[in-house]
Structure formats: structure tokens, C-alpha cells
PDB file of N, CA, C and O in Angstrom:
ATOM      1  N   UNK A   1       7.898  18.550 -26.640  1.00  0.00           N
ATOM      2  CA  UNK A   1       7.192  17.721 -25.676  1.00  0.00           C
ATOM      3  C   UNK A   1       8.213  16.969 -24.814  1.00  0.00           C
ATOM      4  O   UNK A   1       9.128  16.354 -25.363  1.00  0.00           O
ATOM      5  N   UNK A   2       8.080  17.000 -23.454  1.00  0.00           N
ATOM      6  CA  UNK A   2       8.830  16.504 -22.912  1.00  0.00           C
ATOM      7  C   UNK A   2       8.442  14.664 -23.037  1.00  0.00           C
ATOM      8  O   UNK A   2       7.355  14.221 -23.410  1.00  0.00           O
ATOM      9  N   UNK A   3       9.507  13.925 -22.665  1.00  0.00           N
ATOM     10  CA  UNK A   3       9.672  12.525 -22.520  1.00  0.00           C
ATOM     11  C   UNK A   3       9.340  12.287 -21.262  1.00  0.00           C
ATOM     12  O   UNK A   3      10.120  12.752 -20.431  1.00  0.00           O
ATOM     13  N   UNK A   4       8.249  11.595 -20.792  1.00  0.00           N
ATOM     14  CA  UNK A   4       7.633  10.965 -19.234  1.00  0.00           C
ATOM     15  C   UNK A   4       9.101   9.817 -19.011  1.00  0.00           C
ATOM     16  O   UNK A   4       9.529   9.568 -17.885  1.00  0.00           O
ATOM     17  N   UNK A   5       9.592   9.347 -20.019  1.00  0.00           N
ATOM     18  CA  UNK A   5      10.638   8.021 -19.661  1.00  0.00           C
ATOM     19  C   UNK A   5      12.094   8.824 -19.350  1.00  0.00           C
ATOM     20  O   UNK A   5      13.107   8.185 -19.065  1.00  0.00           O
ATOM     21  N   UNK A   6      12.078  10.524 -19.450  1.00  0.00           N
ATOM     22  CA  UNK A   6      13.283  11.076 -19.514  1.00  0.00           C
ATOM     23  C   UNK A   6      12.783  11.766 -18.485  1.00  0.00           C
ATOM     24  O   UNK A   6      13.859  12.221 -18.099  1.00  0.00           O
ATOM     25  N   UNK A   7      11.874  12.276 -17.612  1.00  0.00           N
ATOM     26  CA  UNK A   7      11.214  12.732 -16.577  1.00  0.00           C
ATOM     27  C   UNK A   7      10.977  11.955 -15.271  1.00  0.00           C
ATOM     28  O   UNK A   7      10.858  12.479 -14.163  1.00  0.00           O
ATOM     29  N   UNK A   8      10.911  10.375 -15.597  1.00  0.00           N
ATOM     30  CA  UNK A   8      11.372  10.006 -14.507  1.00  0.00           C
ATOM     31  C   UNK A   8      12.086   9.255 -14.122  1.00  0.00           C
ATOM     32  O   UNK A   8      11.912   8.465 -13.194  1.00  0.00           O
ATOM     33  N   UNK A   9      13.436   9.464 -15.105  1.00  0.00           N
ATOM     34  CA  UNK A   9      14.991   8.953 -15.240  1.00  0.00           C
ATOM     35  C   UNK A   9      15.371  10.211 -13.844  1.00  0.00           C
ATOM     36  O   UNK A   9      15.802  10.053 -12.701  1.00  0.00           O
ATOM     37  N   UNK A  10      14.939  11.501 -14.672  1.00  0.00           N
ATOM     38  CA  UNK A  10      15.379  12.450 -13.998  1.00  0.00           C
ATOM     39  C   UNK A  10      14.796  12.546 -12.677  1.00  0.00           C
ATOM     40  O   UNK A  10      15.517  12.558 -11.679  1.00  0.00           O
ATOM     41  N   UNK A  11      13.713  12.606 -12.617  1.00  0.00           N
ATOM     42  CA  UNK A  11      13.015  12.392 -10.829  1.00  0.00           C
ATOM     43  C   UNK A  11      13.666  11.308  -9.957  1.00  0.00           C
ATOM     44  O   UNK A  11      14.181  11.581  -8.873  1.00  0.00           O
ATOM     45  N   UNK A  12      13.623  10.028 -10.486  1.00  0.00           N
ATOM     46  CA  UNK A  12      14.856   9.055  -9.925  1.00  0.00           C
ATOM     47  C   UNK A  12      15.965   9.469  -9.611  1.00  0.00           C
ATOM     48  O   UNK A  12      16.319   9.343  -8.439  1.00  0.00           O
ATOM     49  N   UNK A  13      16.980  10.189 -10.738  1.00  0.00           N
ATOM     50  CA  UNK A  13      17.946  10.181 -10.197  1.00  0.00           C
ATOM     51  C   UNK A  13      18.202  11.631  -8.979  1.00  0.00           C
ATOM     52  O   UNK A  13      19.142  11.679  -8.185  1.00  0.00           O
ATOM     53  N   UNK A  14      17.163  12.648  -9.111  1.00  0.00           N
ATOM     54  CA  UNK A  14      17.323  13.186  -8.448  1.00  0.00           C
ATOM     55  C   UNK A  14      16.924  12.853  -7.035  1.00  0.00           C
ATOM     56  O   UNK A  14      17.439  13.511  -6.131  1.00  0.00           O
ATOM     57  N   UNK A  15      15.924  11.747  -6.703  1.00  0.00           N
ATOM     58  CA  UNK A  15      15.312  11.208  -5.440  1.00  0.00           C
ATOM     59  C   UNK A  15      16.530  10.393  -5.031  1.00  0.00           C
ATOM     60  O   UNK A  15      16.261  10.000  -3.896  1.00  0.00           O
ATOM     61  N   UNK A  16      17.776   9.920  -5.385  1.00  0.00           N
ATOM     62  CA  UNK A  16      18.467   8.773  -5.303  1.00  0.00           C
ATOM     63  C   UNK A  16      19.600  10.152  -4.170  1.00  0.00           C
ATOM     64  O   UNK A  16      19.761   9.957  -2.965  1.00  0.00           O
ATOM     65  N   UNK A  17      20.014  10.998  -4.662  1.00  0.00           N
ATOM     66  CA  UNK A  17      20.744  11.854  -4.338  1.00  0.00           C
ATOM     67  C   UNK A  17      20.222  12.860  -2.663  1.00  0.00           C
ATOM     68  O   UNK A  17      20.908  13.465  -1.840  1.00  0.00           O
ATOM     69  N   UNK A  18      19.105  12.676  -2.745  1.00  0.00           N
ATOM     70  CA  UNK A  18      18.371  13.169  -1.319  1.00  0.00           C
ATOM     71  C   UNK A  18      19.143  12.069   0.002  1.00  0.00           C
ATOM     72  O   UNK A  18      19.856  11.065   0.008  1.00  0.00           O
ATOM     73  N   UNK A  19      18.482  12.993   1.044  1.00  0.00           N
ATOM     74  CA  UNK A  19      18.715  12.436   1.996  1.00  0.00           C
ATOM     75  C   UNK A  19      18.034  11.404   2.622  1.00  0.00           C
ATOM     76  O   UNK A  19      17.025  11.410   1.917  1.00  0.00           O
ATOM     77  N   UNK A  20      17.871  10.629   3.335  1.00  0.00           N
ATOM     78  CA  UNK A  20      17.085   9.709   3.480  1.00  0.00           C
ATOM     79  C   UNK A  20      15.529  10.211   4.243  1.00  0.00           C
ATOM     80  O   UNK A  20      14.453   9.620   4.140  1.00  0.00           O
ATOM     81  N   UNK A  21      15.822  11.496   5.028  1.00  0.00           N
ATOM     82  CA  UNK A  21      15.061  11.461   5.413  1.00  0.00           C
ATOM     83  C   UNK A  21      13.595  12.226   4.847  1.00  0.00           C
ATOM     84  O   UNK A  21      12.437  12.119   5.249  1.00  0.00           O
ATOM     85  N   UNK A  22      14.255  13.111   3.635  1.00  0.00           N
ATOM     86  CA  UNK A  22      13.535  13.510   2.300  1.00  0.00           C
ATOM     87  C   UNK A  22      12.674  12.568   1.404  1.00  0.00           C
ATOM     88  O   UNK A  22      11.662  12.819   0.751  1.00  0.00           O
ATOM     89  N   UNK A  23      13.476  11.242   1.590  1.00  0.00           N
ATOM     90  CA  UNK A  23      13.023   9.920   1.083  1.00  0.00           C
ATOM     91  C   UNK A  23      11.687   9.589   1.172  1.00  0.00           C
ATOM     92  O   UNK A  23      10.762   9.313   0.409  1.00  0.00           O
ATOM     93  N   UNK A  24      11.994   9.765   2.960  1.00  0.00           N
ATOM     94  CA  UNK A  24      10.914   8.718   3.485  1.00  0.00           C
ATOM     95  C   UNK A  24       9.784   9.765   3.217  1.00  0.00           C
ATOM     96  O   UNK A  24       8.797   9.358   2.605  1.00  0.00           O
ATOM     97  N   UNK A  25       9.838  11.292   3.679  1.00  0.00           N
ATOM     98  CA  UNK A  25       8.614  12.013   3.216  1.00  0.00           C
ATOM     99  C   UNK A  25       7.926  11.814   1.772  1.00  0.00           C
ATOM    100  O   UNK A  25       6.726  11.975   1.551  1.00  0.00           O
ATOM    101  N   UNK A  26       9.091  11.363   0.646  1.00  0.00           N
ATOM    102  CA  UNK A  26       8.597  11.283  -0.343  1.00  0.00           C
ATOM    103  C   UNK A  26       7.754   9.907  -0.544  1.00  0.00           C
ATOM    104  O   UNK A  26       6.785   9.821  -1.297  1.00  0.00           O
ATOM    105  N   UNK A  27       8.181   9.029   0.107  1.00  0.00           N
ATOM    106  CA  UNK A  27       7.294   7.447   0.187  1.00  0.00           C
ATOM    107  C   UNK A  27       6.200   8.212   0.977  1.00  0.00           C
ATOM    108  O   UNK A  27       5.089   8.112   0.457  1.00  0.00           O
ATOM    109  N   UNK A  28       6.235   8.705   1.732  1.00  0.00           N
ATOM    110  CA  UNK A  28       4.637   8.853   2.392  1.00  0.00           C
ATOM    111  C   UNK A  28       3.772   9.716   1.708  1.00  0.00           C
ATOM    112  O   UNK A  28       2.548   9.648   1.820  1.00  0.00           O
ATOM    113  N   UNK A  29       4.382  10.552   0.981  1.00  0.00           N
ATOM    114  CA  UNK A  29       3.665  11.502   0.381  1.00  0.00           C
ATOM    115  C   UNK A  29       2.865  10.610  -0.809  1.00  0.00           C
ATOM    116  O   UNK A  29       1.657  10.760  -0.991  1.00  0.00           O
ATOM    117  N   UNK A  30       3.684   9.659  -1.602  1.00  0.00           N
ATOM    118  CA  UNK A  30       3.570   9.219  -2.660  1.00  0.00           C
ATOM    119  C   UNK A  30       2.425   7.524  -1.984  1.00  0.00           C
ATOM    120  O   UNK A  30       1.496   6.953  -2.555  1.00  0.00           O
ATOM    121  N   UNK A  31       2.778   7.368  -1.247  1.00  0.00           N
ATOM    122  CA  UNK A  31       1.789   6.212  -0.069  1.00  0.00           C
ATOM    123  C   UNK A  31       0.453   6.691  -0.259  1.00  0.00           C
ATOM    124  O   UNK A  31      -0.370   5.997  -0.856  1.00  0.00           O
ATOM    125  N   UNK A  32       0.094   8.128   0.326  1.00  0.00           N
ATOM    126  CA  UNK A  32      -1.223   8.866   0.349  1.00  0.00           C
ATOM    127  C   UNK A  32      -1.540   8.764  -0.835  1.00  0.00           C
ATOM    128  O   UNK A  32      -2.457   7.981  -1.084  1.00  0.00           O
ATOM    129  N   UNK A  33      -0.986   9.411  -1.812  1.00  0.00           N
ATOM    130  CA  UNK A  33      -1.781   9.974  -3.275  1.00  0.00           C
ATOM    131  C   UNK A  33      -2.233   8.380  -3.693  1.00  0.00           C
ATOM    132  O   UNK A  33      -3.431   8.110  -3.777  1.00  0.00           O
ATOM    133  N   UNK A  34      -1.303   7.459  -3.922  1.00  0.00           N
ATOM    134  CA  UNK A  34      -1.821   6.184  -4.389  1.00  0.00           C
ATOM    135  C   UNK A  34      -3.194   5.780  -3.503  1.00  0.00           C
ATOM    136  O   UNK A  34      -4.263   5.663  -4.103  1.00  0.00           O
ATOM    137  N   UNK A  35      -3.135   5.616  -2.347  1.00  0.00           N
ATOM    138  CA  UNK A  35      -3.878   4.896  -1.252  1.00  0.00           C
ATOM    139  C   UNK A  35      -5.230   5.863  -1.397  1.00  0.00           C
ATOM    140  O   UNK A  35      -6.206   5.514  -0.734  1.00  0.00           O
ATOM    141  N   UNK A  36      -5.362   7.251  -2.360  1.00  0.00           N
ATOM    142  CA  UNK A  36      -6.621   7.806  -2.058  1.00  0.00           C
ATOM    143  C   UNK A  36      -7.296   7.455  -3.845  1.00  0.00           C
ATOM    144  O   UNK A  36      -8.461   7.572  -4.225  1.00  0.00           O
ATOM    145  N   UNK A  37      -6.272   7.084  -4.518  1.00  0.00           N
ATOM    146  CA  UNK A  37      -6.739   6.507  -6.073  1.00  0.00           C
ATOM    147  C   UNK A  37      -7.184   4.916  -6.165  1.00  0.00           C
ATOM    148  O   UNK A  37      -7.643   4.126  -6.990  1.00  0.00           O
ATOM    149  N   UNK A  38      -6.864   4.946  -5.148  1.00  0.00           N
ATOM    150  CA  UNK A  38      -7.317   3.063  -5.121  1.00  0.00           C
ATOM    151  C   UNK A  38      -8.974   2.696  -4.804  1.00  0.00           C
ATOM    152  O   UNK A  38      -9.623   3.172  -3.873  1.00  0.00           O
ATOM    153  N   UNK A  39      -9.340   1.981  -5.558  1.00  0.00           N
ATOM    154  CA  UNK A  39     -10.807   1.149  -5.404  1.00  0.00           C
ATOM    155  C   UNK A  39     -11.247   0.330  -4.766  1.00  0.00           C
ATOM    156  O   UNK A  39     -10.956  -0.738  -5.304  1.00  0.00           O
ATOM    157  N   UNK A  40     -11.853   0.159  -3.818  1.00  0.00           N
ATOM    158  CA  UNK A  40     -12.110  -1.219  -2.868  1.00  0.00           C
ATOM    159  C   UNK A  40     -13.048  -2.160  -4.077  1.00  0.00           C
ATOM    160  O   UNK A  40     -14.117  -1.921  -4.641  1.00  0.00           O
ATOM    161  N   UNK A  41     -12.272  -3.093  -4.139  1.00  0.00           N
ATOM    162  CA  UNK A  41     -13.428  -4.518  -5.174  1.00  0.00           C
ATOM    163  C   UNK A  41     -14.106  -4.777  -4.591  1.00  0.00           C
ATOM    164  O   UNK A  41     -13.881  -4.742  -3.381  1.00  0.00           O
ATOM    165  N   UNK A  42     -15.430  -5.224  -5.109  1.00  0.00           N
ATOM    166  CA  UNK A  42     -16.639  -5.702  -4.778  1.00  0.00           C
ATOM    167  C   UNK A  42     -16.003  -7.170  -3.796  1.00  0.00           C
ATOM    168  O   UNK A  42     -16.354  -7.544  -2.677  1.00  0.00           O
ATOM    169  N   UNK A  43     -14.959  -7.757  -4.738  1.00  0.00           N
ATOM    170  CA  UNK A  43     -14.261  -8.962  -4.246  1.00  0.00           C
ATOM    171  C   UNK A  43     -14.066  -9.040  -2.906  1.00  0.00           C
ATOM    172  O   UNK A  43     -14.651  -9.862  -2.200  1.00  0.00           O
ATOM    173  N   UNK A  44     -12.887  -7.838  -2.303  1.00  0.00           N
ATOM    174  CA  UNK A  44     -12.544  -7.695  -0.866  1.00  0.00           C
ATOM    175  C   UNK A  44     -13.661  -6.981  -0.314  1.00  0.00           C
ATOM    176  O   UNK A  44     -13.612  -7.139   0.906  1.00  0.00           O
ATOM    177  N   UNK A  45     -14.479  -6.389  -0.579  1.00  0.00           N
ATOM    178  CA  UNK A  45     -15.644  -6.275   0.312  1.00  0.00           C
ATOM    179  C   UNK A  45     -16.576  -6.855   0.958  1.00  0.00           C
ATOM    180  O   UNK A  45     -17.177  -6.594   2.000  1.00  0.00           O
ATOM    181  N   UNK A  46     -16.646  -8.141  -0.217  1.00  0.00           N
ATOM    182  CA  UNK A  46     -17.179  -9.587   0.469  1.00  0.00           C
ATOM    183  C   UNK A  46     -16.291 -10.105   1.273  1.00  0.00           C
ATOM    184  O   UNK A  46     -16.677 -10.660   2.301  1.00  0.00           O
ATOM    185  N   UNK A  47     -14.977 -10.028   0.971  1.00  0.00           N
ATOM    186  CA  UNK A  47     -14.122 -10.685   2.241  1.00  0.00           C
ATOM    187  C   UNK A  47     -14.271 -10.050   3.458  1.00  0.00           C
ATOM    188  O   UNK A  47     -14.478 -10.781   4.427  1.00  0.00           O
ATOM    189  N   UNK A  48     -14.191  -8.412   3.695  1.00  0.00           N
ATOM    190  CA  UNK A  48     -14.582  -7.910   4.721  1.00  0.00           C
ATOM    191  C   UNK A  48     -15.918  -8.284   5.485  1.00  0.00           C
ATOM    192  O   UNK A  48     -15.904  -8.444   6.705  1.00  0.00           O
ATOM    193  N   UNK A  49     -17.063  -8.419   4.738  1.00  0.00           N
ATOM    194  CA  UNK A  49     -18.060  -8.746   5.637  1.00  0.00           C
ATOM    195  C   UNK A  49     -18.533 -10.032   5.874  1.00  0.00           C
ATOM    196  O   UNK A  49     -19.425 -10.321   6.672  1.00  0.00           O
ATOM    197  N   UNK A  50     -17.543 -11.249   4.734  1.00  0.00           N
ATOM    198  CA  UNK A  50     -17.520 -12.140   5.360  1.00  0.00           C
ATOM    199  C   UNK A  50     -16.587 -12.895   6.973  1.00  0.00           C
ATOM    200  O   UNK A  50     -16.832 -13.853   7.706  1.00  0.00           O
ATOM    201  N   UNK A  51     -15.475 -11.831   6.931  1.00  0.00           N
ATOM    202  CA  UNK A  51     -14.718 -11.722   8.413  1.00  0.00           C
ATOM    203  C   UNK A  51     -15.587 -11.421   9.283  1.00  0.00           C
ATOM    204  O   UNK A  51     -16.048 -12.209  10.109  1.00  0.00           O
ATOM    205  N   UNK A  52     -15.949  -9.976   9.137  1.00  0.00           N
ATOM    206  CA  UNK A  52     -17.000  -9.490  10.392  1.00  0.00           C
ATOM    207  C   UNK A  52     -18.387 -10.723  10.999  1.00  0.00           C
ATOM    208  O   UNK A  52     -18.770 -10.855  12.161  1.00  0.00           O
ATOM    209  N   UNK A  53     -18.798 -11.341   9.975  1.00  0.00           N
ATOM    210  CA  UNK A  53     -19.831 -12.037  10.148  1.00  0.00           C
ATOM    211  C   UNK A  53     -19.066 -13.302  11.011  1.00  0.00           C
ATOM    212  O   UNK A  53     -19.448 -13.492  12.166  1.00  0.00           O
ATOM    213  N   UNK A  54     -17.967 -14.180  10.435  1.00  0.00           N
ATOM    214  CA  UNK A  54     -17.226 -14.853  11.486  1.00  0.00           C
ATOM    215  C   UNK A  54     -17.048 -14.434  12.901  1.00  0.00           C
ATOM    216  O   UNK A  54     -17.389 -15.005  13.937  1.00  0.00           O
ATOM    217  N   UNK A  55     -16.185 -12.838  12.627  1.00  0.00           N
ATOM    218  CA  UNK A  55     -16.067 -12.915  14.275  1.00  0.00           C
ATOM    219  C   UNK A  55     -17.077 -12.581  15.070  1.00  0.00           C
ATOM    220  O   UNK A  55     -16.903 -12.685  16.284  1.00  0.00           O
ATOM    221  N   UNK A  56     -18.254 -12.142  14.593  1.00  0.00           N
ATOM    222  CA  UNK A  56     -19.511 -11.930  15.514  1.00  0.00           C
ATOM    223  C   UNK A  56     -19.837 -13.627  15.656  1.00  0.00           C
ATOM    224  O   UNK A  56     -20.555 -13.979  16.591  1.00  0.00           O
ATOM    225  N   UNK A  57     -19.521 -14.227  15.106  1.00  0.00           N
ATOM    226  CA  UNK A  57     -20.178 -16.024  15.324  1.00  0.00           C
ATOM    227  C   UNK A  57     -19.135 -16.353  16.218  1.00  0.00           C
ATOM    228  O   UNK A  57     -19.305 -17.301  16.985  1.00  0.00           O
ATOM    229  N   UNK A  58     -17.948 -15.631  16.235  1.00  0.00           N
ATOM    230  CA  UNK A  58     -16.741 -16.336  17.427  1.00  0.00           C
ATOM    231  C   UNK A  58     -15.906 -17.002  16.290  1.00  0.00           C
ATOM    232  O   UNK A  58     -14.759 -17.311  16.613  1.00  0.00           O
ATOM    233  N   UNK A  59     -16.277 -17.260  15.071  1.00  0.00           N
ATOM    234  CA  UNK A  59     -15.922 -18.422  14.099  1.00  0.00           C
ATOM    235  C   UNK A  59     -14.460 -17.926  13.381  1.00  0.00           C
ATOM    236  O   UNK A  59     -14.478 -16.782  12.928  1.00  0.00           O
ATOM    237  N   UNK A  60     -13.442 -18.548  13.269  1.00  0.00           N
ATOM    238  CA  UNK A  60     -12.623 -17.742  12.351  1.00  0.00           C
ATOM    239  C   UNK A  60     -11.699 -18.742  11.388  1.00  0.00           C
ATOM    240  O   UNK A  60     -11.155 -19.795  11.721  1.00  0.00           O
ATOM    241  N   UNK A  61     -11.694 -18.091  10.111  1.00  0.00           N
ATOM    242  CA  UNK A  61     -11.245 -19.221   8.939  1.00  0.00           C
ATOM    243  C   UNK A  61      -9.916 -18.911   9.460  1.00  0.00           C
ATOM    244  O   UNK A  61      -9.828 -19.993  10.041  1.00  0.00           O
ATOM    245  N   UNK A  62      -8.715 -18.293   9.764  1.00  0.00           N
ATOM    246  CA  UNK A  62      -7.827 -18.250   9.731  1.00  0.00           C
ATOM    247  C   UNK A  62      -7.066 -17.329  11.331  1.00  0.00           C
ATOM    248  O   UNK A  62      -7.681 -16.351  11.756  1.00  0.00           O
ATOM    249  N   UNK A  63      -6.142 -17.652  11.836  1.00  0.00           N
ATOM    250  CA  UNK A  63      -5.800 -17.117  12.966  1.00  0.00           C
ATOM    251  C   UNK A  63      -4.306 -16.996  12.025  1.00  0.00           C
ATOM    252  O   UNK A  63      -3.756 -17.677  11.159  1.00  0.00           O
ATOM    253  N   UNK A  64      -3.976 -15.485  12.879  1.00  0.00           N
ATOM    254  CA  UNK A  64      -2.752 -15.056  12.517  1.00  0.00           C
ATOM    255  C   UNK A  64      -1.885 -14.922  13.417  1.00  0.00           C
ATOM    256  O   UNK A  64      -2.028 -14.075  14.299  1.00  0.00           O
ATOM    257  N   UNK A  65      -0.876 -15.693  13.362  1.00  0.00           N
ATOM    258  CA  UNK A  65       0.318 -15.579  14.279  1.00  0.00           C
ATOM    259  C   UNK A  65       1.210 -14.807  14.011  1.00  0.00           C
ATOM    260  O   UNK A  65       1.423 -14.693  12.804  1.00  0.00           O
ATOM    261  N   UNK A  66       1.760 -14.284  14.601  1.00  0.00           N
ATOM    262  CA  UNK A  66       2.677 -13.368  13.813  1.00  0.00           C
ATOM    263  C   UNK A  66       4.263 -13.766  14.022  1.00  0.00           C
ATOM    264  O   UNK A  66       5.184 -13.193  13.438  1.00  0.00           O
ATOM    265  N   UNK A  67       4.462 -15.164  15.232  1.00  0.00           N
ATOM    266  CA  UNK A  67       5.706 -16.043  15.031  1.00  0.00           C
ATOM    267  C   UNK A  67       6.218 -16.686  14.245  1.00  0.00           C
ATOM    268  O   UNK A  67       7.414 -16.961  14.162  1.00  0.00           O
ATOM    269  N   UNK A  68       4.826 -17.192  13.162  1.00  0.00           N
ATOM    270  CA  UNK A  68       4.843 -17.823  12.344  1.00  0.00           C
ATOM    271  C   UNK A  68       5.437 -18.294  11.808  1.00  0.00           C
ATOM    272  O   UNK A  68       5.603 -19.513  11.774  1.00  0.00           O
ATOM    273  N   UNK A  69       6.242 -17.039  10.876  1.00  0.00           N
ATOM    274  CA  UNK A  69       7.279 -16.866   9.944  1.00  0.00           C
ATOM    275  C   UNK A  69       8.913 -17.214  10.218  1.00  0.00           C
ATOM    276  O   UNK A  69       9.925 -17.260   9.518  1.00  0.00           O
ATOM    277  N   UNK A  70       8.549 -17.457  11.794  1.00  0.00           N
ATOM    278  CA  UNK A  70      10.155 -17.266  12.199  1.00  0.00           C
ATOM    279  C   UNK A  70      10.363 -18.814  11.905  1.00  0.00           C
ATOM    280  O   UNK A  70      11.475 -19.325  12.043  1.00  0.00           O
TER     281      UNK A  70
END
């Protein structure tokens, strides 16, 4: 039986040795598969339609600047 903790010693170190631009396909590739296993919570779904319901009122709990940070 192979070892999952010796499988992705080895996938690491072989991703470390690529090129960068092999990399980035592999973050996107690996971006998708996660992003299509993921669950929307009941939680952020109320946040979503409690936004929408603000900005149809004009109303908004929070404005985002994006200078902010600087």
C-alpha cells in the first residue's frame, strides 16, 4: 500500500522542480477541482440575499474601498 504522506512528499517535491509556468497551470487546475467540491452555507446565502435586498433599497452595510489598505 502506498503512503498518501510519501505521495505527497513526492508530488511536492516534484511540483517544486517544474517551471513556473507548469505551476501556475497546476494552481488553476487544482483552483477548479476544489471550487467545484465546495458548498455554498445556508449562512452565506443569507448574506447574499441580504446584500441584494440592500442594494435594491440603495442601502449598504459596508462600502469597499479598495485604497483602504494603503
Amino acid at each position: 500500500m502506498i503512503s498518501p504522506v510519501s505521495t505527497v512528499k513526492e508530488i511536492e517535491s516534484a511540483i517544486e522542480r517544474l517551471p513556473l509556468q507548469d505551476k501556475e497551470a497546476i494552481r488553476d487546475w487544482l483552483d477548479k477541482i476544489i471550487e467545484d467540491q465546495l458548498e455554498i452555507s445556508d449562512e452565506f446565502k443569507a448574506k447574499v440575499t441580504r446584500a441584494k435586498k440592500e442594494i435594491a433599497k440603495g442601502t449598504y452595510s459596508r462600502i469597499r474601498r479598495p485604497d483602504a489598505g494603503e
